[in-house]
C-alpha positions in Angstrom: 0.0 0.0 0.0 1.3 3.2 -0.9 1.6 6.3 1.7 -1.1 8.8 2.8 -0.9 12.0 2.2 -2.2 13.4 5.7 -3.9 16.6 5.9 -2.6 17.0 10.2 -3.5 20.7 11.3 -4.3 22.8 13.9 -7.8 24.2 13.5 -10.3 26.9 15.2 -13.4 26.3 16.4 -15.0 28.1 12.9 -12.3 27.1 10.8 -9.5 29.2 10.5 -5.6 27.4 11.0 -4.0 30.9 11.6 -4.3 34.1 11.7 -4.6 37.0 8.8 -0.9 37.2 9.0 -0.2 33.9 9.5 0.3 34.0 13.7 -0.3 30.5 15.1 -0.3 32.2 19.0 -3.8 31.1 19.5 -3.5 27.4 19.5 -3.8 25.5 22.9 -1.4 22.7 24.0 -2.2 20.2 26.3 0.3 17.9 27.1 -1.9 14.3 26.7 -0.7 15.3 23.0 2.6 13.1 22.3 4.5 15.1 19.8 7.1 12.8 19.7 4.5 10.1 18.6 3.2 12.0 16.1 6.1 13.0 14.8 7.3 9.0 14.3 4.2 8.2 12.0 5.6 10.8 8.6 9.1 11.2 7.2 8.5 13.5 4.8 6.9 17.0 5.3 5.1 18.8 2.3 4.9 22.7 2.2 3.9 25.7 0.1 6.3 29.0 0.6 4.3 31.0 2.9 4.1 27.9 5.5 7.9 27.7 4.8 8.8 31.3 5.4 6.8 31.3 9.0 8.9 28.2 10.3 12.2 30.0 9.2 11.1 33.6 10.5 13.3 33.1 13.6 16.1 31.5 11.5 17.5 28.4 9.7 16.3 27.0 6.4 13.2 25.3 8.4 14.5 21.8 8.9 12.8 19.3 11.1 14.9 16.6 12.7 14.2 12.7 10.9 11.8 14.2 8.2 12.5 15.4 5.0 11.0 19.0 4.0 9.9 19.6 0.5 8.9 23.2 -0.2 6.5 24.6 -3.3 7.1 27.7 -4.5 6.5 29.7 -7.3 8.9 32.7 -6.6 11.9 31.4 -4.2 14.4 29.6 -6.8 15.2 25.9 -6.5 17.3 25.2 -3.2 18.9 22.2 -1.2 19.7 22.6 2.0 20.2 20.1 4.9 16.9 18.3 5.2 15.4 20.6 3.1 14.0 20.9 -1.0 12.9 24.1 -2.3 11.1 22.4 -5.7 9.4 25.0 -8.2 7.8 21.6 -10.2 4.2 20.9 -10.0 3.1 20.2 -6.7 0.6 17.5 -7.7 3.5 15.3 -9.7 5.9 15.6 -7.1 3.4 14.3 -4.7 2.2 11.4 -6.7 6.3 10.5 -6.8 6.2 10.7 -3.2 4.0 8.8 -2.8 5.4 5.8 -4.9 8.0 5.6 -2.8 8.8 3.4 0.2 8.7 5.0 3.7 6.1 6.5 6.5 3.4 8.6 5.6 3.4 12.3 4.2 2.7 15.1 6.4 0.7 18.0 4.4 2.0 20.9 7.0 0.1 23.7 5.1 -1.4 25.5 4.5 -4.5 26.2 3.0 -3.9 26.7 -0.8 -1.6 24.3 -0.6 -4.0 21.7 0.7 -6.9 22.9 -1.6 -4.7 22.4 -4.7 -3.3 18.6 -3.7 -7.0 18.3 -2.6 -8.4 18.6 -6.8 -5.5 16.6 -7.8 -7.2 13.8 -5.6 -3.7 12.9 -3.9 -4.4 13.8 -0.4 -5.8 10.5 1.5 -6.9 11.9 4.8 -7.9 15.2 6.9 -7.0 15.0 10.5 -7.9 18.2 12.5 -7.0 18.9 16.4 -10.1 21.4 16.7 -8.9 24.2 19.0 -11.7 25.4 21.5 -10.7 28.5 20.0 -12.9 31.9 18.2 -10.4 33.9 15.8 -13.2 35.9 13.6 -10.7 35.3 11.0 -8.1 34.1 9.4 -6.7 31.8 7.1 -9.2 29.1 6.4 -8.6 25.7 6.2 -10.1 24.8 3.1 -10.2 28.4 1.0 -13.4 28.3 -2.3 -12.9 26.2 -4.5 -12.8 22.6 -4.0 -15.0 20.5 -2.3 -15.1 16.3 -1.4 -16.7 13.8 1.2 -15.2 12.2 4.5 -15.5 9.4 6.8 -14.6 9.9 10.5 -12.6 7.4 11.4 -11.3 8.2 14.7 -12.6 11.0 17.7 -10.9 11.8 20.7 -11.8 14.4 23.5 -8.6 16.4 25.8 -10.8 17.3 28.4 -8.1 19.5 30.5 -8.0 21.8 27.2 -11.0 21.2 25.4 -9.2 19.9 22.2 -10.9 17.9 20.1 -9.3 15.4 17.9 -10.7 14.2 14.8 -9.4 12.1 11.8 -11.1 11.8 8.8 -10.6 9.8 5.7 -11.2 11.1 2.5 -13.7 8.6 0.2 -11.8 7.4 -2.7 -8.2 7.9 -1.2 -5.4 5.2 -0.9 -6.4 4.2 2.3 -8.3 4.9 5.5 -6.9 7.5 7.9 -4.8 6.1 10.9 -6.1 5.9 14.5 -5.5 8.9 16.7 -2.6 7.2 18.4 -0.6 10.8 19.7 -2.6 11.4 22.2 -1.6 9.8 26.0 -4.3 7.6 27.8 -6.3 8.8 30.5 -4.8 8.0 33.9 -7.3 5.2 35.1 -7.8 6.4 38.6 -9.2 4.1 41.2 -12.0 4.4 42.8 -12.1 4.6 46.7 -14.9 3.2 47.6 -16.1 3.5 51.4 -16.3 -0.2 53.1 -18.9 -0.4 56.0 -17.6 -0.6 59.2 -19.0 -3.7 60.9 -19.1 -4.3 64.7 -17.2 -7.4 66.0 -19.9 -9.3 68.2 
């Protein structure tokens, strides 16, 4: 089975994955979210420029330790750095080769355009959303006009110390079904004290 192409993103409560200028200040952590699981399940990230320039903003090229980066841009020139691809080819045939090749799964970092164009091209397998209890107004949306498709939830998980909401989706006709949420910790089981009745010895 080839790899998915997952759609993993940060998302308001009315749909927005950052703010008009691109700030991502708003989103909640909550630390039953294992990022270090998370990160395991991809080894290759997939970008378009403005996603890029925000994770280099406080320096570096934007490398992310195990994965490989592949940037889409129209305007900055093709680039290798360490861990890094700026590509100026066709995002949807560079996918496509991606996903041909052996290896984990492909993490579709953003952002929006990015995700609507891969989205037509019918190469993105699954949508999985950590819905932030969160009102920005506005923003970048998650899914700008213009494209449209169907999904099947396979997977729903509550944080209720943040009031996250985790949900994966799988989109119909893709490669395969979207993975189980498996980054975020299990509840504590906590025991129950029960009271026992105090008996008298006769």
């Amino acid at each position: 089975m080839s790899r998915l192409v997952r759609y993993q993103v940060a998302v308001s409560l009315d749909g927005f994955i950052a703010r008009p200028n691109g700030e991502y200040d708003w989103i909640v952590m909550d630390p039953a979210i294992d990022f270090a699981a998370l990160y395991k399940e991809f080894d290759t990230v997939i970008m378009g420029r403005k996603t890029y320039e925000l994770t280099t903003a406080q320096g570096g090229h934007g490398a992310m330790p195990g994965m490989t980066v592949v940037v889409f841009s129209r305007t900055l020139g093709p680039a290798t750095y360490q861990g890094v691809r700026i590509v100026n080819d066709d995002p949807r045939d560079v996918v496509k080769a991606l996903k041909a090749k052996p290896g984990r799964d492909i993490w579709l970092f953003g952002g929006g355009e990015m995700f609507r164009s891969l989205l037509t091209a019918g190469v993105v397998d699954t949508v999985e959303v950590a819905v932030m209890p969160v009102l920005l107004g506005s923003g970048i949306p998650l899914l700008p006009p213009g494209a449209t498709t169907k999904l099947k939830l396979a997977d729903q998980k509550t944080l209720p110390a943040s009031g996250i909401v985790a949900l994966s989706y799988s989109i119909l006709g893709s490669t395969g079904p979207a993975p189980r949420i498996s980054y975020v910790k299990p509840a504590k089981s906590r025991a129950k004290k029960t009271a026992r009745p105090i008996t008298k010895k006769s």
